[in-house]
N, C-alpha and C positions, 0 to 999 in steps of 0.2 A: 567794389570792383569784382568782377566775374574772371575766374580762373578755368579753364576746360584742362583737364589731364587727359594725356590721351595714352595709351598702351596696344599691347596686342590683342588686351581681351582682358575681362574682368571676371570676379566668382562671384556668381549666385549663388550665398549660402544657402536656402533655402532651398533651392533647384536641384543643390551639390554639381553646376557644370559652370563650366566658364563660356560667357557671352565675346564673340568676335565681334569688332575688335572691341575697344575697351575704351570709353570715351564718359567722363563723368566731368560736366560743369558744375563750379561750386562758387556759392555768393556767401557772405556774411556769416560764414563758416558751415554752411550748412549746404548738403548737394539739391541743385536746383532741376536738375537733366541726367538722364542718363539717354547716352547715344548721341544721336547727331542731332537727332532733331527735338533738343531741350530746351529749356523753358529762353535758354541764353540764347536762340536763334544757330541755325544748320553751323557743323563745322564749317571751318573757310568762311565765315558771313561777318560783317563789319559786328554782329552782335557777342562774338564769342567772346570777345574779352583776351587777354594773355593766355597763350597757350603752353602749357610743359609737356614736351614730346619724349615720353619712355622707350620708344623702340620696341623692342620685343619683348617687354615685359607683362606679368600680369599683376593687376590689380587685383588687393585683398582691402575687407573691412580693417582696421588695425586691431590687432589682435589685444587681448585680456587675457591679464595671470591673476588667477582669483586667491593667490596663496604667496605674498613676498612678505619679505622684513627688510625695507630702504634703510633703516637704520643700524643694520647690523651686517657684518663682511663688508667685503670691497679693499682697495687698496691700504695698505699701512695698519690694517686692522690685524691682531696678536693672538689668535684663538688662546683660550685659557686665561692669558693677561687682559686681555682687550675688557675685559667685564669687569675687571678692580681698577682700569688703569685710564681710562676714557671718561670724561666728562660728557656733561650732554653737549655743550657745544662742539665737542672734537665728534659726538657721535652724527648731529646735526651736518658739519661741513663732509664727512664722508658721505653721506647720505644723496648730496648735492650731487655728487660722482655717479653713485649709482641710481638715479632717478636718471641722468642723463642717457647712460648707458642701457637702460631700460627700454628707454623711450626710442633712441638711434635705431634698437634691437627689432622695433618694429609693435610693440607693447604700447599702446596707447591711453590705455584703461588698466590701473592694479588696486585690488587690499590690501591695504596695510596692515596685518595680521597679530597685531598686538604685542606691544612692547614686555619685554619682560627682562630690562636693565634696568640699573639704578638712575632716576630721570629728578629724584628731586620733585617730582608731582608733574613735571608738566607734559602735556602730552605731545612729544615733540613730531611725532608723523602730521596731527592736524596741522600743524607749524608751517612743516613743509610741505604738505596739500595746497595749503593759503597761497606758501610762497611762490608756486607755479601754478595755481589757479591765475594769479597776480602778473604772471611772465617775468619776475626777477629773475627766476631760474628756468632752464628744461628739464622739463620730466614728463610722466605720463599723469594724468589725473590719476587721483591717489584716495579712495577710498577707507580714511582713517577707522580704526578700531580703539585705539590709544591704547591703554594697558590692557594686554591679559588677563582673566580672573582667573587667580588661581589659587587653590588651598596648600597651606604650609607643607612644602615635601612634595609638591604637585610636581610636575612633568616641568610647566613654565617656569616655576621657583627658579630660580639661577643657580642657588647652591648647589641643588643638584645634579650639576653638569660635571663638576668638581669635586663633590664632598667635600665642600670649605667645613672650617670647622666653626660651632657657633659663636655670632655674631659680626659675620661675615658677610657683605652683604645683604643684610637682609633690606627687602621693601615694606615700604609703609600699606596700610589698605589701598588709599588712593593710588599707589604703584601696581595693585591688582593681588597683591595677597592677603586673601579673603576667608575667612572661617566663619559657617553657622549663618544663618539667614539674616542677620541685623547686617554681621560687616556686608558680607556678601551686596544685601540693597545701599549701603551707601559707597562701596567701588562700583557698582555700576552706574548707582546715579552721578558720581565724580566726574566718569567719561563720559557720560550723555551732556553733563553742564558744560564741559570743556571741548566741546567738540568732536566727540566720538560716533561714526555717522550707521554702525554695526557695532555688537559687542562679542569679542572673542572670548569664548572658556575653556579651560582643559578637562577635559571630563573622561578622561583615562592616562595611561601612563603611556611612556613613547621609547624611540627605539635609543637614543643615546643619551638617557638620561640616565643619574642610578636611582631608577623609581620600585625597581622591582617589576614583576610581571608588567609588559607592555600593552598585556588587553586589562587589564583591573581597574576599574570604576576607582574615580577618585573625590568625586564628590556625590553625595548622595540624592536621592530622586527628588527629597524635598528642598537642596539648596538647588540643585539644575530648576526646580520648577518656577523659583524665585528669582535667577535673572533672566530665565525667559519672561516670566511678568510686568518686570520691569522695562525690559528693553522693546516689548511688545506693545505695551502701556505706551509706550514713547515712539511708535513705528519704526524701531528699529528690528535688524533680522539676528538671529543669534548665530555664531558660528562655534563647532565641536572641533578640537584637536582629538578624534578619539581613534582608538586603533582595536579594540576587544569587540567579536560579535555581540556580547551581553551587552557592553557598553553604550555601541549604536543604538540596540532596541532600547535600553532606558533613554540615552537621548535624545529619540525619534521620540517614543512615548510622553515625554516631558516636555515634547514642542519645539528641541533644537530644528531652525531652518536648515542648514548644510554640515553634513560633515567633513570632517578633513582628516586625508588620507585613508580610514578605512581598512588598514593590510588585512587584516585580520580575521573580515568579514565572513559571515556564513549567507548560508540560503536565506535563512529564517532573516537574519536582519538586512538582507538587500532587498526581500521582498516587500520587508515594510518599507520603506524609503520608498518604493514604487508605492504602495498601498497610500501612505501617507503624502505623495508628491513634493519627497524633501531632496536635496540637491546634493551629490558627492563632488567632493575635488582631489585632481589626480592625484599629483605630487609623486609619480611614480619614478621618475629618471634620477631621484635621490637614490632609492632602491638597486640601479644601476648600476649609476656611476660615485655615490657617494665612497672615499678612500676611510676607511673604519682601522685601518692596521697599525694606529699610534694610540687606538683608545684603549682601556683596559678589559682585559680578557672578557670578562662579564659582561661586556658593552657589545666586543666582538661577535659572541655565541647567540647574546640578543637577536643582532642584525643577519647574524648568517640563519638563524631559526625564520625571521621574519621577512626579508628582504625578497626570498622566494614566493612567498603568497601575496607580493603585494602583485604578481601577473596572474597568478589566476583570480585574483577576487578583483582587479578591474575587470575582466574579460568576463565575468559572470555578474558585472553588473552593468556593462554593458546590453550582455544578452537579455538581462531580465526589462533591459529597457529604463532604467535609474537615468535619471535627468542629469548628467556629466558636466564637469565645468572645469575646464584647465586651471591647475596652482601647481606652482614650480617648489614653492617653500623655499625661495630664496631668501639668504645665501647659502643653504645647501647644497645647489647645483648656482655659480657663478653668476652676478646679475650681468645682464648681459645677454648671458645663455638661455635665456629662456625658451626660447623655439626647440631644445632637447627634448624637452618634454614634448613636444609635437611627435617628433621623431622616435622617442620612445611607447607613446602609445600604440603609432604604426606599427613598429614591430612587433609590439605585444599584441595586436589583430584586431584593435581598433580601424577603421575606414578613411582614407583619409579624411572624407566627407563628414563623417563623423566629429574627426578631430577638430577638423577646422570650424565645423557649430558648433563646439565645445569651448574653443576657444575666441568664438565672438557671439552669436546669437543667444545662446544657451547661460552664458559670463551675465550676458545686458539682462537676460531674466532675472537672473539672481541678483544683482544689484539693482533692480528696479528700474531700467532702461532704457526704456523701445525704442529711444532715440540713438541708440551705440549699436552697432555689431552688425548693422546692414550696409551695403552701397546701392542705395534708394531714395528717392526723392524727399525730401523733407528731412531725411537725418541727418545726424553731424557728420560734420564732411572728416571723419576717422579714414584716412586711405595711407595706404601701405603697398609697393611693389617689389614683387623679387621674379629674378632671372629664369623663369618655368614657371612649367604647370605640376602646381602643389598636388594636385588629384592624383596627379600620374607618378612625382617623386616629391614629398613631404620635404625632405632636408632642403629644399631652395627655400622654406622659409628661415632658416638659420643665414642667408644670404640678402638680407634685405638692402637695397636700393636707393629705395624713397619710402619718404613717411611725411604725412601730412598728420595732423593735430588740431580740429575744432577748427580748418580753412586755412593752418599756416602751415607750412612749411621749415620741416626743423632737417632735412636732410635730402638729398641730392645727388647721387653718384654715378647719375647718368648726364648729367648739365655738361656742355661743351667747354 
């Protein structure tokens, strides 16, 4: 059956303007017309199919967070308890909530950035990718990572969120705690057999862990170079938790595809990311709006030393021209919230134009896409509308309307 959306006017990401008005027919989940006169036959024609009339709204691609954790925060969750006290299934049914909540938000594409809780082996984000690929649930399609790799004392370890004392918590390899190139190849190849469709590593230290210095390399150039091999060997892409300029250039060097977050950066290592045509993601409205005043002093001084540079080292890789991908690092900043981080790249002098390729055209690159992140004939019909023009004021994407999903319809707020 042929559906036509109609609005005030839709974005040309690529264009960076909005086309008047805004008319996109969609068949079999996919847009078959844009305008009036699409493949569905002229608007008003016996051909058009059921119409949903938005009013004054604009039409967006549905946007992409390249950086969540569905399975950790949301309702009823205990920071600090929640990690000794949470089964996988209690983490599982939360999850449920905030895929929803994701999806409502206007998020229609996310990674799932690598587990790094006690799961018992299994990878439970594939779980629930399946489960709304399947439509048991709503969510956004969910690009699983499955565990973390990470080396004992790492950033991801969990102890060190806490300083449990030991034998607390610990994970198994197959949970992603990996030392020396043997474990290291059989946690990665664990999550490639079980579903892992990218592989996340921590390859430096971070701002609220007690890892010590938050730019210091954590695993060495000869284990980075071995699950890049492996995850490469198997066409998958790698992703870097890193935050030290050093650290970037050995992960760039080593073949990391994207890194993540970045505060830290220098010239030298944003220029290779350009040089080497590797991908950053934002993750910056954590630096914002993240509340740090219950963690311990040491945690504190981290964040206030680093939380400053995470605006000048976007804005300068921006300028340099670094290929940008929106990640919120949820639940850092609330799922749900993710359009924050729209709104905080703007302020920090990002374009909005910018943002918003950032957060759709630019997302589908780096997940291997061409099908995601346009409103153009032959891709998935990903359509999302909010109340304005995002060009002109960015926070109406925090206000979204309507959301469509691969031709369906999971929200509604203009329907009579």
């Amino acid at each position: 059956m042929r559906l036509t959306v109609k609005a005030a006017g839709l974005l040309d990401v690529d264009a960076g303007e909005i086309i008047r008005p805004g008319v996109i027919t969609v068949a079999d989940g996919r847009i078959v017309g844009i305008g009036g006169t699409a493949q569905a036959g002229p608007v008003g024609s016996a051909d058009e199919g059921d119409v949903v009339d938005l009013g004054d709204s604009i039409l967006l691609p549905g946007l992409m967070d390249m950086e969540v954790n569905l399975l950790m925060g949301g309702r009823g969750e205990n920071p600090g308890l929640s990690q000794v006290q949470d089964d996988p299934a209690t983490r599982v049914l939360r999850a449920v909530g905030n895929a929803r909540r994701t999806l409502r938000a206007g998020f229609t594409t996310v990674r799932n950035l690598g587990l790094f809780v006690k799961t018992g082996g299994y990878l439970l984000d594939v779980a629930l990718s399946r489960a709304i690929d399947a439509g048991w649930i709503d969510g956004p399609r969910v690009i699983p990572a499955g565990h973390a790799i990470t080396p004992t004392g790492g950033h991801l370890d969990p102890t060190m969120f806490a300083a449990f004392m030991p034998g607390v918590l610990e994970l198994t390899v197959e949970e992603g705690i990996a030392n020396g190139v043997d474990e290291i190849r059989k946690a990665v190849r664990y999550q490639i057999k079980h579903g892992a469709q990218l592989i996340k590593v921590c390859c430096s230290g971070g701002v609220m862990s007690l890892t010590g210095e938050a730019g210091a390399q954590h695993y060495s150039d000869e284990e980075l170079r071995v699950i890049v091999d492996e995850a490469h060997r198997r066409g998958l892409k790698v992703a870097a938790h890193t935050h030290g300029a050093e650290a970037v250039k050995h992960a760039v060097a080593c073949g990391i595809d994207c890194i993540e977050h970045g505060f830290l950066m220098d010239d030298e290592a944003i220029q290779m990311l350009v040089d080497h045509d590797r991908f950053l993601v934002t993750t910056r409205r954590l630096a914002q709006a993240m509340d740090v005043s219950k963690a311990p002093k040491v945690l504190q001084d981290k964040a206030a030393e680093m939380f400053p540079k995470a605006e000048t080292s976007i804005k300068a890789a921006y300028e340099a021209g670094v290929k940008i991908a929106v990640g919120t690092d949820a639940p850092a900043i609330p799922h749900g919230k993710n359009a924050d981080e729209l709104v905080t790249l703007v302020e920090w002098g990002m374009p909005p134009a910018a943002v918003l390729r950032a957060a759709t055209v630019v997302a589908a690159d780096l997940i291997d896409k061409p099908e995601l992140g346009r409103l153009a004939e032959g891709c998935v019909a990903d359509i999302i509308a909010v109340p304005g023009d995002p060009l002109s004021d960015i926070t109406v994407t925090r206000d979204v309307n309507f959301v469509m999903k691969g031709g369906k319809v999971f929200k509604n707020d203009c329907a009579n």
